[in-house]
N, C-alpha and C positions, 0 to 999 in steps of 0.2 A: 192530462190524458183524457180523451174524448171519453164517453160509457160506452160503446162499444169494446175498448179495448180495456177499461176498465173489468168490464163483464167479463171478459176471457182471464183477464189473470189477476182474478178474483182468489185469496187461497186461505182470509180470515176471516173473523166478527169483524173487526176492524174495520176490512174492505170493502164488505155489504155494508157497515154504518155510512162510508163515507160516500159510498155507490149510490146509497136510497137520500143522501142529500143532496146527490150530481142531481138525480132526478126527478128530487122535488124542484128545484130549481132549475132544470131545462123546461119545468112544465110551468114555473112561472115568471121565465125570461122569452120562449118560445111556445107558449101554447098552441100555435097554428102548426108546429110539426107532430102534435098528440091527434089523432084517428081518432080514440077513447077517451074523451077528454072530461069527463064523469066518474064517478067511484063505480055506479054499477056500470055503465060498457065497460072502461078498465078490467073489472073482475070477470065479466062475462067472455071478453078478451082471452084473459089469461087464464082462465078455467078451458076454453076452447084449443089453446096452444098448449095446453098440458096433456089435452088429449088427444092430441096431434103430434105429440113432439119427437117419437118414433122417427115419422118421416121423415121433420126436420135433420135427425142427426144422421139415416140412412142416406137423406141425401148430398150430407155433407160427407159421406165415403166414413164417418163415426160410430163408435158401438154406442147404442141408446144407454144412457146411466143406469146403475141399479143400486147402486151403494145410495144415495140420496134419501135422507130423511125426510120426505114430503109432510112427514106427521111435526116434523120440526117446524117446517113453514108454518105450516097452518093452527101450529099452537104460538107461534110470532105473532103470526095475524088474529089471530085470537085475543094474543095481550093487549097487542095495539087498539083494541076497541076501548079499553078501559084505561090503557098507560097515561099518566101525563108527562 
């Protein structure tokens, strides 16, 4: 299954584990398809489409999320600085 459709029916821990290894591994079997190909553009990327992301689902005819733990992510990413 490509990460696109990965990303859509995404529904565990599970799926993100195996989702964030599609994508460590699309970036270093195709790095020429990553924009962001850095940790900070990456971040500054997706800090930018978080706060944009309204539009995105407005314009997909979608209700913008609101159940979503963001505080979840960003204590993930948080671990991730010191996990081994």
């Amino acid at each position: 299954m490509d990460l696109d459709s990965q990303a859509l029916n995404m529904s565990s821990r599970a799926d993100l584990v195996e989702f964030l290894g599609g994508l460590a591994d699309s970036f270093a079997t195709h790095p020429e398809r990553w924009q962001n190909a850095n940790l900070p553009d990456f971040l500054n990327a997706w800090a930018a489409w978080l706060e944009d992301m309204d539009g995105y689902f407005q314009n997909r005819g979608e209700s913008v999320p609101t159940s979503a733990s963001w505080q979840l992510i960003a204590q993930m990413l948080l671990a991730a600085r010191v996990y081994e």
